[in-house]
N, C-alpha and C positions, 0 to 999 in steps of 0.2 A: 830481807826476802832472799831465800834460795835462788841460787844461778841455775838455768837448767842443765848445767852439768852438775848439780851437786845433787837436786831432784830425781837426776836417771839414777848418779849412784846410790841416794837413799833407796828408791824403791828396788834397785838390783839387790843391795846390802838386805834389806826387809825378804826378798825371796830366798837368798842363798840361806839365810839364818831358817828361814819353816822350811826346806828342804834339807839342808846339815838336820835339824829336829828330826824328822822323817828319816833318814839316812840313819842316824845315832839309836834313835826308836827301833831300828828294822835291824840293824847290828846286834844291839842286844839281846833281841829276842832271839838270835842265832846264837850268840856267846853261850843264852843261858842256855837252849837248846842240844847246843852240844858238845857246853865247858861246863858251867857250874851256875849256880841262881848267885846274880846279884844282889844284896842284900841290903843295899842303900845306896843312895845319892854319894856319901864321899865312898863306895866302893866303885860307883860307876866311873866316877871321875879320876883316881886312881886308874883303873883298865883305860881311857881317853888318852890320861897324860903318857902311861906306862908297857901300855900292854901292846903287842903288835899284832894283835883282831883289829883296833880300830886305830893303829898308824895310819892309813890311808886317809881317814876321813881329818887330819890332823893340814891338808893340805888347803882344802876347803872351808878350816878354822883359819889359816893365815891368811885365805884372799879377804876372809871377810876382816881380819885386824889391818889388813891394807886400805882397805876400803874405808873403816872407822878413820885411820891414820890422816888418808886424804880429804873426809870429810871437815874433823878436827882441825886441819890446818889454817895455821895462818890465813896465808895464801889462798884465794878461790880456790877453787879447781877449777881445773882447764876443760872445755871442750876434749881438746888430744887425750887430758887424763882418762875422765870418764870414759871414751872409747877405747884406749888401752885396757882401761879394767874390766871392761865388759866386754874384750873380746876374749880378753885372759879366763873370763867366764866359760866364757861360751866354748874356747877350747878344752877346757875345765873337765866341763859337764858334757862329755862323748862320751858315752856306753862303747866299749867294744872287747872282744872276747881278746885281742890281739896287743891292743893298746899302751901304755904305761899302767902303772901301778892300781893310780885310782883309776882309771875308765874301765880295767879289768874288775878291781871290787865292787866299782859300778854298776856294770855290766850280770854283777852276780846277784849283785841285791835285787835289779829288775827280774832275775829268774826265779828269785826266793821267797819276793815278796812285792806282788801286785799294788799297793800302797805305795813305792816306791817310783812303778811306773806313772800314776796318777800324781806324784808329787815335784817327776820331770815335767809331765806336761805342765803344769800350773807354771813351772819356773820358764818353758816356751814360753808361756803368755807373758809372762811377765818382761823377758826379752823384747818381744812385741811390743808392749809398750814402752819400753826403756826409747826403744827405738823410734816413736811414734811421738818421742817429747824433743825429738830432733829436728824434725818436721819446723814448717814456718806454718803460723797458722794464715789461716786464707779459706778460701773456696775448695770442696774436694772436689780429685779430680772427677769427671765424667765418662 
């Protein structure tokens, strides 16, 4: 049986992956836009590994091989882990015109492509519950 520190990180690692989708989806459609049409899956993946359009989203691939990494292990996971990786999320996933690198590419996709703001909120929810398996169950409050 899952610890519920391995459960919050499954379900974080489950939304960061359909968000990165989303993310990588909304990217392309800009490369082709306004570089050149991709013409297949190992072209796409080439521009992922290669190309510096979608470096950014290249950060977002590593939280989530960390996440795999910590799932994978031995060792439970910790309570402390799964909260380190899910604040590392959550500082992650800031939109801001100002920010580092990805909260700036971030910040551009929500302006380019509405799908992308609807793909953060889904990943808020999802935070919300991460957070929500934290909880002792019991009585809610009143």
């Amino acid at each position: 049986m899952n610890s519920p520190a391995a459960s919050r990180l499954s379900a974080l690692r489950d939304g960061l992956l359909h968000l990165h989708k989303k993310l990588l989806d909304s990217e392309r459609a800009a490369y082709e836009h306004d570089v050149s049409k991709i013409h297949s899956s190992g072209h796409l993946l080439e521009l992922v590994l290669n190309d510096p359009a979608f470096a950014w989203l290249r950060e977002l691939s590593q939280l989530v091989v960390v996440i795999d990494e910590a799932l994978d292990a031995e060792e439970p996971v910790s309570p402390a882990e799964a909260d380190r990786l899910i604040a590392r999320a959550r500082g992650l996933l800031t939109a801001s015109e100002t920010g580092d690198e990805f909260q700036r590419r971030y910040y551009e996709a929500f302006q380019r492509d509405p799908g992308t703001v609807i793909a953060h909120g889904e990943m808020m929810k999802v935070f919300g519950a991460v957070d929500g398996l934290t909880r002792a169950p019991g009585p809610a409050p009143s």
